[in-house]
C-alpha positions in Angstrom: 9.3 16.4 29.6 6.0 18.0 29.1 3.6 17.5 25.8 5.1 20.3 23.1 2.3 22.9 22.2 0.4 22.3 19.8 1.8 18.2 18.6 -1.3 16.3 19.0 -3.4 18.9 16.8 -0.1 18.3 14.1 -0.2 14.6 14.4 -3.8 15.1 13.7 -3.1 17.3 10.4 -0.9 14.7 9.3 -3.9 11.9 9.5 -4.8 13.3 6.0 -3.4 15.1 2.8 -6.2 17.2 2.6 -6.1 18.5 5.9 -8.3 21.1 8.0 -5.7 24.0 7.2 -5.6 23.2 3.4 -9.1 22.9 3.8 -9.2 26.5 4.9 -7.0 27.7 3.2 -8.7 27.1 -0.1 -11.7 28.2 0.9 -10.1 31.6 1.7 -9.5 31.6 -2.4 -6.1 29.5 -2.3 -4.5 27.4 -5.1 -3.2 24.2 -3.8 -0.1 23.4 -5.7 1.2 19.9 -4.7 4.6 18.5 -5.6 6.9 16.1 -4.1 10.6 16.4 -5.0 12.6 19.4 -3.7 13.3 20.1 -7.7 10.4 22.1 -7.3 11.0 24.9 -5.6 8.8 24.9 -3.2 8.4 28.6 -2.0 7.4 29.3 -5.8 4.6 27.6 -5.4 3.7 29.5 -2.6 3.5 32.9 -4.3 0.4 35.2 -4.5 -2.6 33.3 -3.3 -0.7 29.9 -4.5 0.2 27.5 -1.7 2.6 24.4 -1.6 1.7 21.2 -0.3 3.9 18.4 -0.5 2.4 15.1 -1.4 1.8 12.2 0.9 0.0 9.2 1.5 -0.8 8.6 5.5 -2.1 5.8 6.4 -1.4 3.6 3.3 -2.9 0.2 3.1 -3.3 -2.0 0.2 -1.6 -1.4 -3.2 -3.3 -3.4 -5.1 -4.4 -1.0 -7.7 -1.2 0.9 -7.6 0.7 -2.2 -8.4 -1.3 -2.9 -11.1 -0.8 -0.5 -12.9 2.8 -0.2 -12.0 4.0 -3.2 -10.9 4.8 -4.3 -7.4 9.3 -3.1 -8.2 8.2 0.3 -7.8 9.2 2.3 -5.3 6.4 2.4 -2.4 6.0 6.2 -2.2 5.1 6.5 -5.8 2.5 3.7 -5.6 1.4 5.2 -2.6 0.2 8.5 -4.3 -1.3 6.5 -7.3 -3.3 4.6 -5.0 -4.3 7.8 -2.9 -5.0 9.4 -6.2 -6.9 6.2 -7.6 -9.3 6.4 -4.1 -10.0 10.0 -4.8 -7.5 11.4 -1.6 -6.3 13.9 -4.4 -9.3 15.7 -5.8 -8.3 19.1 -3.6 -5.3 19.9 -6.1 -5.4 22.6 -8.5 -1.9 22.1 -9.7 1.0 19.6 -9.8 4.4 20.3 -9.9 6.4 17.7 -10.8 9.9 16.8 -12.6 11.4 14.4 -14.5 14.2 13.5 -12.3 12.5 10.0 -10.9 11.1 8.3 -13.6 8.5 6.3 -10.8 7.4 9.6 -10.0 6.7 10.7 -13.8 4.9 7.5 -14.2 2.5 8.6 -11.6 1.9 11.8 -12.8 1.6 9.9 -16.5 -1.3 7.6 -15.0 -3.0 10.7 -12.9 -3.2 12.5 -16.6 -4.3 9.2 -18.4 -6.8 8.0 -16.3 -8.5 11.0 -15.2 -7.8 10.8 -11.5 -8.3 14.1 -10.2 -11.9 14.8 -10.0 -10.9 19.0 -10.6 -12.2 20.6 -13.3 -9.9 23.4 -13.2 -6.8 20.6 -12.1 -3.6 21.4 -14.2 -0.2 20.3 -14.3 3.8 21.4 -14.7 6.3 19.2 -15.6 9.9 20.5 -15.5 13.4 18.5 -17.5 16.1 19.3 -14.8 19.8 19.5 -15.3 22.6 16.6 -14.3 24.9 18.8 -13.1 25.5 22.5 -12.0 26.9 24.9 -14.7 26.4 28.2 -16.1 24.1 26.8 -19.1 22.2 23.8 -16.8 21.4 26.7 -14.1 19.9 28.7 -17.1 17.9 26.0 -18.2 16.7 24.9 -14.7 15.6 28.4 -15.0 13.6 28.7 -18.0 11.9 25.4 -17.0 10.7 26.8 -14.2 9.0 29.6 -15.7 7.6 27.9 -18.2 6.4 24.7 -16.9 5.1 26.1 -13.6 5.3 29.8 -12.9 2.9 30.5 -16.4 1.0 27.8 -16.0 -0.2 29.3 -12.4 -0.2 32.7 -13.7 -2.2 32.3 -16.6 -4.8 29.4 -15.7 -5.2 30.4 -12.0 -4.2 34.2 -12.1 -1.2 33.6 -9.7 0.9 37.0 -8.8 4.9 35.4 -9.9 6.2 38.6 -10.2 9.8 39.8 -9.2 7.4 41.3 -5.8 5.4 38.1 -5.4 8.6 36.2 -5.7 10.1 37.9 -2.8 7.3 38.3 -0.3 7.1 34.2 -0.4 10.7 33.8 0.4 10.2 36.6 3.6 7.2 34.5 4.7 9.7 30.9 3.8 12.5 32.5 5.6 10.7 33.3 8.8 9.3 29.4 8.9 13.3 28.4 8.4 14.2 30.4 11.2 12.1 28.8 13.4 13.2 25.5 12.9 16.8 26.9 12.2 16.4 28.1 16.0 14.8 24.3 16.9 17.8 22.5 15.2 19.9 24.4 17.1 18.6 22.6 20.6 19.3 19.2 19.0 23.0 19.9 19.3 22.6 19.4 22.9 23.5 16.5 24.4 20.2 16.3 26.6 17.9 17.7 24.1 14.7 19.4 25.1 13.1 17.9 22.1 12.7 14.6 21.2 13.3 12.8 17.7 9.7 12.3 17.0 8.7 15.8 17.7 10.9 17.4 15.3 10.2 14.9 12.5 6.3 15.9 13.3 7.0 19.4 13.2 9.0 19.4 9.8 5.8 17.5 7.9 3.5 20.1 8.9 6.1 22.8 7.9 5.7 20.9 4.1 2.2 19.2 4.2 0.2 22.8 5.3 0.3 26.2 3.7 3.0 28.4 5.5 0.6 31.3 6.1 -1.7 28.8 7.9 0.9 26.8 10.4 3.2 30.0 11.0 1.4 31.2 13.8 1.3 27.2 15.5 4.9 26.8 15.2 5.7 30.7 16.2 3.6 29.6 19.8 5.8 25.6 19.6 8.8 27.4 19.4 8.4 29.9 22.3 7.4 27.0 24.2 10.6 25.3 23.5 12.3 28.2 24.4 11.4 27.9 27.9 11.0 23.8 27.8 12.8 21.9 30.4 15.0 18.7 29.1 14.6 15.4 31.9 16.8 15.7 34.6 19.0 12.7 32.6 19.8 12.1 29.6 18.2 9.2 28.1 19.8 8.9 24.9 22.5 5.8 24.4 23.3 7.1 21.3 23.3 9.8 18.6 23.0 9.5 15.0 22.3 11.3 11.6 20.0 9.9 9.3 20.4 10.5 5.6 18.5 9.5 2.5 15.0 9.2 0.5 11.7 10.6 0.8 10.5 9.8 4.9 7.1 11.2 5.8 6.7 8.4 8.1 7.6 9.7 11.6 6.9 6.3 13.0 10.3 5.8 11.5 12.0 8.3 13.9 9.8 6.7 17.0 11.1 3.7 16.4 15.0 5.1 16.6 13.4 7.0 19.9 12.3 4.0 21.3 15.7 2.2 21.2 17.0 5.5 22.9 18.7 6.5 19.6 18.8 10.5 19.2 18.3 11.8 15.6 20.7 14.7 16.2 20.4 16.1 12.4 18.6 14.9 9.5 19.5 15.2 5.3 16.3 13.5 3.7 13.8 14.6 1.8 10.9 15.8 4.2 14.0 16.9 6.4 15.5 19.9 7.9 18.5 19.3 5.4 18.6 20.6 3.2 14.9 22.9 2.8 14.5 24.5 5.9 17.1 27.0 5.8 16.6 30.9 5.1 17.1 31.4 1.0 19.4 34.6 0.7 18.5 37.5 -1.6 20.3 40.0 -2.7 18.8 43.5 -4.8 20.8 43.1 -7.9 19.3 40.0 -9.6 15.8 39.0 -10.2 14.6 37.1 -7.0 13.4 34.1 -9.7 16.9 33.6 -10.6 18.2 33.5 -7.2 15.6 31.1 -5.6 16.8 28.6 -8.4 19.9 28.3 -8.1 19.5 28.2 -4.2 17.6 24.8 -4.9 20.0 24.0 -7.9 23.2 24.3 -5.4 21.9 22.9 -2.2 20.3 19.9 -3.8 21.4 16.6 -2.0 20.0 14.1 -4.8 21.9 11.4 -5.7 20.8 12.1 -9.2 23.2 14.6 -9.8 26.2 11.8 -10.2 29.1 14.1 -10.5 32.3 13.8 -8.7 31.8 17.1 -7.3 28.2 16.8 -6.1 28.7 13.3 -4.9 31.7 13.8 -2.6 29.6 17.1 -1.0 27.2 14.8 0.0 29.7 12.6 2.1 30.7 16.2 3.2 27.8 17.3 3.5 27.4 14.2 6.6 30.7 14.6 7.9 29.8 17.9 8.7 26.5 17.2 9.7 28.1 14.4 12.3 30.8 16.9 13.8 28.4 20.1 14.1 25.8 17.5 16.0 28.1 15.6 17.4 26.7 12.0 15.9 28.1 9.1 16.9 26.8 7.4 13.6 24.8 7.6 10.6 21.9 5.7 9.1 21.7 5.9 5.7 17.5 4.4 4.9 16.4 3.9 1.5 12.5 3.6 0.3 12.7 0.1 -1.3 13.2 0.0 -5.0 14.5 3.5 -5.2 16.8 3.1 -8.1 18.8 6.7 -6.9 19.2 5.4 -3.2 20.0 2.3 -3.7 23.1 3.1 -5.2 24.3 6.1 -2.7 22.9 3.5 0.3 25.2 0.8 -1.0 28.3 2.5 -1.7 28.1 5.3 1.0 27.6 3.2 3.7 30.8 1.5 3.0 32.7 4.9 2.2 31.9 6.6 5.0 32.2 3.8 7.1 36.0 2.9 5.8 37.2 6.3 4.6 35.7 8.7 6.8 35.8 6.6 10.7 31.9 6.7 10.8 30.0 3.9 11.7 27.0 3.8 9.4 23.9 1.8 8.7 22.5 1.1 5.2 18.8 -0.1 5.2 15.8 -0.1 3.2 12.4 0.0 4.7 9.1 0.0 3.1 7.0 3.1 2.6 5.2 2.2 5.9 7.3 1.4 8.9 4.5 0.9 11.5 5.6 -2.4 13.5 8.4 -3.2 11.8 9.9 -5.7 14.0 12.7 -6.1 11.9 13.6 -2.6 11.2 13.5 -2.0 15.4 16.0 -5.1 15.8 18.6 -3.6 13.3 18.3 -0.3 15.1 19.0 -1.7 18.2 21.7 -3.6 17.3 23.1 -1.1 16.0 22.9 1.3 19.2 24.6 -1.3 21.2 27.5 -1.3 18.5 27.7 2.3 18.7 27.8 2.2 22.5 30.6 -0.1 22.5 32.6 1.8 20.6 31.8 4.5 22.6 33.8 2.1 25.8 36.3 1.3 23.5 37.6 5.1 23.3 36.8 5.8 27.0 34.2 7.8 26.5 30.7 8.5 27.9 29.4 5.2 29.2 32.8 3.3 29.8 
């Protein structure tokens, strides 16, 4: 297939947190407002001349600092953005959303405070205490958390329009972003897809790492090019899968799946398509505020929320994922020392492997994937497993 419009000049956005359209986008008057768990709502932040960006560390090297101050059992993303923060890589934010759901993360933001680290005079932060479970009196103080730990804090230090109006313009301008990659999704359910795993997982990071206003018009033009985008004349892919989990801003991760000719068909993981890129509904009769939070309250795939409800809609959430795609497996990855993933990883991949027929992978990974040797062998392995089965039914390949 021909180059997508427009991917090198994303892979080049991605090089840095503080990229050229965050760049101009503050110097048009824009708040940066960065978070990094989908908690946050994320179009909130993007109301009036507020704009979300969602917190990453590219090309990570040493931790040494990081681990420190943390210790080297820490989750790899969290000591990532400590260390980014540490070299200065941070100094563009205005705000920080954050919550207290991963305790790693609310150490970071504890050592940003502490030590200074943001070099902003007018830098400010939001911390929000989010419910265990859905019910009528955790939705209401999801809620009031969010208006008072972030919405006032951006109206009255930065002068940020969170009105009933603002509310609802950002979720027109977040809804016509999910269309577009509701529209993209929809051509991974091919079974010769005209885009490939690595371009999609590209695409979805500058959807959360640039302000919306900024990469609309790019990925209006990537999708009409798509639109009239010819797949190769044979398929190349030996197997399809979904992969599920933590926080992946690493699209090296979905290369290396690409280059054992493993199709990502779907994905449910933070940075992902699932859930996050799909259009929040509004209706006239509530406030929008209310709406948008328990949107992100009910979709929520964490496996914080450890209720027998939410926890079985996650499998179901996959099973479904696998039949509307038509997967032939999962992978469920894990940042290493994730204490929330590490427990769905271990017992999911079992349960959906025993109870529910699907083959499934379980690994961890490290926060950077790059040549990963190991990780590539596993893959593979597990391709070859999958295509076996696959002769075993009679199917494609026997």
């Amino acid at each position: 297939m021909r180059d997508l419009r427009h991917i090198h000049y994303y892979e080049g956005l991605l090089e840095q947190t503080d990229n050229e359209l965050v760049r101009k986008e503050k110097a048009e008057g824009g708040i940066a407002a960065g978070y990094t768990c989908y908690y946050v709502p994320e179009v909130l932040l993007n109301c009036g001349k507020a704009f979300s960006v969602r917190l990453r560390a590219p090309n990570t090297g040493s931790l040494d600092i990081s681990q420190y101050y943390m210790s080297s059992f820490i989750c790899g993303y969290t000591r990532a953005l400590f260390e980014r923060a540490f070299e200065g890589g941070m100094n563009f934010l205005d705000f920080y959303a954050s919550s207290d759901t991963c305790q790693q993360m609310v150490r970071v933001v504890e050592n940003i405070r502490d030590l200074e680290l943001i070099n902003n005079p007018r830098f400010g932060w939001g911390i929000i205490d989010a419910p265990l479970k859905i019910s009528p009196h955790g939705t209401k103080l999801y809620i009031d958390q969010i208006r008072e730990h972030i919405l006032r804090p951006l109206a009255d230090k930065y002068d940020i329009d969170v009105s009933d109006q603002a509310i609802r313009a950002a979720v027109r301008e977040h809804n016509e972003m999910c269309a577009i990659f509701e529209e993209i999704s929809a051509l991974r359910r091919d079974l010769n897809p005209r885009i490939t795993p690595r371009e999609f997982h590209i695409l979805c990071l500058v959807s959360y790492a640039c302000p919306t206003t900024q990469i609309l018009p790019y990925l209006r033009e990537t999708l009409e090019d798509l639109r009239t985008r010819e797949a190769d004349p044979v398929s190349k892919w030996r197997a399809r899968v979904i992969v599920v989990g933590s926080e992946l801003d690493d699209y090296d991760f979905s290369e290396i799946l690409e280059n054992c000719r493993c199709y990502i068909a779907a994905d449910r993981y933070c940075f992902g398509a699932y859930p996050g890129r799909q259009q929040i509904p509004l209706n006239d009769d509530e406030p929008a505020l209310d709406q948008v939070c328990r949107w992100y309250l009910e979709t929520n795939q964490c496996p914080r929320f450890m209720s027998q409800e939410k926890i079985a809609d996650r499998r179901e959430t996959v099973k479904k994922l696998c039949d509307e795609y038509h997967a032939d497996g999962v992978v469920i990855e894990q940042a290493k020392f994730c204490d929330f993933w590490g427990y769905e990883r271990t017992l999911n991949t079992q349960v959906l492997r025993d109870e529910y027929g699907i083959p499934t992978l379980g690994i961890d990974r490290e926060y950077v994937v790059r040549g990963s040797g190991q990780l590539a062998t596993r893959i593979q392995a597990f391709v070859e497993s999958l295509e076996i089965k696959k002769i075993q039914k009679g199917g494609p390949g026997a």
